[in-house]
N, C-alpha and C positions, 0 to 999 in steps of 0.2 A: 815242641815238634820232635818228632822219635826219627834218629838218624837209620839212615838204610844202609846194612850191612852191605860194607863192599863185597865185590861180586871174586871170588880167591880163582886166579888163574896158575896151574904150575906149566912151567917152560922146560920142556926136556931139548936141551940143548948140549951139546959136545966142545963147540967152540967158543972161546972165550970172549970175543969181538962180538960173536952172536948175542951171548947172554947177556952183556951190557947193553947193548940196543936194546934187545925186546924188552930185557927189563926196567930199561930206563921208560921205554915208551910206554909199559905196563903203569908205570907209575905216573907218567904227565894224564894218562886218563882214568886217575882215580882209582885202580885196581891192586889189591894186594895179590905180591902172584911170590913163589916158592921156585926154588931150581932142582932141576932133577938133570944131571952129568951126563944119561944114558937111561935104556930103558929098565935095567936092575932097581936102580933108585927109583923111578919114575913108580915101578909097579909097590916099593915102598913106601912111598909117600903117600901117595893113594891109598892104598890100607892103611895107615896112620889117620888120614884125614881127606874126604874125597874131595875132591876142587870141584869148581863149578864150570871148568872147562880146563881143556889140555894143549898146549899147542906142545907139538911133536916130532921133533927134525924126521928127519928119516934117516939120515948114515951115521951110524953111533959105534963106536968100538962095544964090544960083550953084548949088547941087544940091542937090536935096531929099531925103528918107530913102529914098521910095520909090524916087526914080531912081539913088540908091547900093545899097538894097540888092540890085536888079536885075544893077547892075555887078559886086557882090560873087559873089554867086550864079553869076552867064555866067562869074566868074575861078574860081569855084569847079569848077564843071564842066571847063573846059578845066586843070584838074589846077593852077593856077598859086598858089591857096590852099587851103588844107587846109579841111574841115567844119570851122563854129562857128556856135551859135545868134544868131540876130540877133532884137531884141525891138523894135517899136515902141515910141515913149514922144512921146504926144503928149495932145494937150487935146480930140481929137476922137475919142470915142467912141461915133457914130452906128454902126450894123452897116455901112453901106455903106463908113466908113474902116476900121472892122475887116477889111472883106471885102479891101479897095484894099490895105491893109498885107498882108497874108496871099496875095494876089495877086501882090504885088513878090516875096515871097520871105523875109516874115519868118516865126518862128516862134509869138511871140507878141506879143499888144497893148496894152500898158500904157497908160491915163490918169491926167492930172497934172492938180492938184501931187500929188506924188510922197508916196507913204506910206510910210514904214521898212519897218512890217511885213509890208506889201503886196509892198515890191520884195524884202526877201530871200526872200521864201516864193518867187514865181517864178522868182529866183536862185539857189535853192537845187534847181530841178527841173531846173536845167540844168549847178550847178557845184557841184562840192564846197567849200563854205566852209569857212574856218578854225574851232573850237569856240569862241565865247566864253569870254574870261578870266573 
């Protein structure tokens, strides 16, 4: 039986406490996922190797969520990265950052701290997860 490539999430994340969460929870649901510090690395890593989705802080020292996922997006179009959903994940949940994330070019807008069940359910509208053991 031929195993299914797990589904590669990168976490652009600033803070530390953040990144061990999400990536811990990345990994109880089966998913290989990658850290990017801020949106410089973020738009790195991506040109090395595109993921199959992005979760995105939005307040990052040097470039923030929004002004990466805008960049992601304009490399999207000019053919130079393939489509992948990109998700907000931030602490601001006023409608006007939801409208500002959704305006960059995300797809959806996650608020933290980050809930397991909350984040596979939207992860799972986007990626096929592994079945739990």
């Amino acid at each position: 039986m031929p195993t299914q490539r797990q589904p590669q999430v990168l976490l652009v994340e600033d803070n530390h406490i953040n990144q061990v969460v999400a990536l811990e929870f990345l990994a109880l649901m089966g998913v290989q996922s990658r850290l990017a510090r801020n949106g410089i690395e973020a738009l790195t890593a991506c040109a090395e190797s595109a993921p199959d989705l992005v979760l995105m802080d939005i307040q990052m020292p040097g470039m923030d969520g929004l002004e990466c996922a805008r960049r992601l997006r304009a490399q999207q179009r000019d053919g130079h990265l393939p489509a992948f959903p990109i998700l907000a994940l931030t602490a601001h949940a006023l409608d006007a950052d939801v409208a500002a994330s959704m305006e960059a070019g995300m797809d959806e807008h996650l608020t933290k701290p980050l809930d397991f069940v909350a984040l596979r359910t939207r992860l799972q509208r986007w990626l096929k997860l592994p079945e739990p053991n």
